[in-house]
C-alpha positions, 0 to 999 in steps of 0.5 A: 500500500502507498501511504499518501494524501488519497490513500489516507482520506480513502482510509479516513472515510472507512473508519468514519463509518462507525462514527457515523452509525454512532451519531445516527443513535443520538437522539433529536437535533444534535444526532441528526446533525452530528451524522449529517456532518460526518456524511458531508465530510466523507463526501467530500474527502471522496472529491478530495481524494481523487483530485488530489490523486489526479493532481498530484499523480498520487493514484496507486492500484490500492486506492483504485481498488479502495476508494469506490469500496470506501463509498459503497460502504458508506452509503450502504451504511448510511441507507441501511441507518435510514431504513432501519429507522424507518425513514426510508422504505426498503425496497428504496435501499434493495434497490441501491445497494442491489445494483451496486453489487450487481455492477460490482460483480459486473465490472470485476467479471468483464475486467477478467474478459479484458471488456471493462471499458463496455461498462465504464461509470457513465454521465448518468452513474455520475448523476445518479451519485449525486441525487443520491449523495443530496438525497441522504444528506438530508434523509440524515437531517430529517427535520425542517429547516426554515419550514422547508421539508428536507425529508420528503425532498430526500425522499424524492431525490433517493426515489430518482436514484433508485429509478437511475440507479436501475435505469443505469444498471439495465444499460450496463447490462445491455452494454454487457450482454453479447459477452454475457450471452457468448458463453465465454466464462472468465478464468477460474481462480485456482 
């Protein structure tokens, strides 16, 4: 592993996952801020890292691997919070974090069949990242602010990322799909 600035925040946001599961349960206001907070500075220390990694020519095959691993687990994370809160519906966070491992297992098969560019990260993935990144932040506030509803506006930007997060999966799919169907299997590992 390369110890440099990208590699460190990457690490950084992982162990921020068990504060932020921690401030979740603090009760009223202070919990509901406290964890917001936490997802916000995670969310940008991500923007960060791979600035600095680009910018820097800090990019390193351990921080390819951890960073988008790092995300994942911290919305995961953040979605399941919400939902075992009752905050968000289920079938909203299956939907997210199904897709994820779905496109996960995806991109790592169609990398062994040398074909990882037919499912690169799109503008609609990155789209997707957004609403969704908008959409648990303030799921995470939960109360209004200044009157203004930021829970049902949560819960109307997660329901686009869902419809996105499919949308984008069937394209990946479709993208993938004369591979899937050449009947070439990848090299089993020994």
């Amino acid at each position: 592993m390369t110890w440099n600035v990208p590699n460190i925040l990457t690490l950084i946001r992982i162990a921020a996952i068990p504060l932020l599961m921690g401030l979740f349960f603090i009760p009223g206001w202070a919990g509901h801020l406290s964890s917001t907070v936490v997802f916000i500075l995670a969310a940008i220390t991500d923007w960060v890292d791979g600035y600095w990694a680009r910018r820097y020519e800090q990019t390193s095959a351990f921080g390819a691997f951890l960073d988008p691993v790092a995300d994942k687990l911290m919305v995961a994370t953040a979605l399941v919070l919400l939902t075992a809160d009752a905050r968000v519906p289920s079938i909203l966070t299956v939907i997210i974090i199904g897709r994820e491992i779905t496109i996960s297992a995806l991109r790592e098969w169609m990398a062994e069949l040398g074909k990882r560019a037919a499912v690169a990260v799109s503008w609609m993935g990155k789209f997707k990242t957004a609403a969704q990144m908008v959409a648990i932040v303030l799921l995470l506030l939960h109360q209004p602010i200044y009157g203004v509803e930021v829970h049902l506006w949560g819960l109307g930007l997660l329901t686009l990322a869902a419809v996105l997060t499919l949308w984008s999966m069937v394209l990946y799919l479709k993208a993938a799909l004369p591979v899937l169907l050449s009947g070439k299997a990848a090299a089993e590992e020994p």
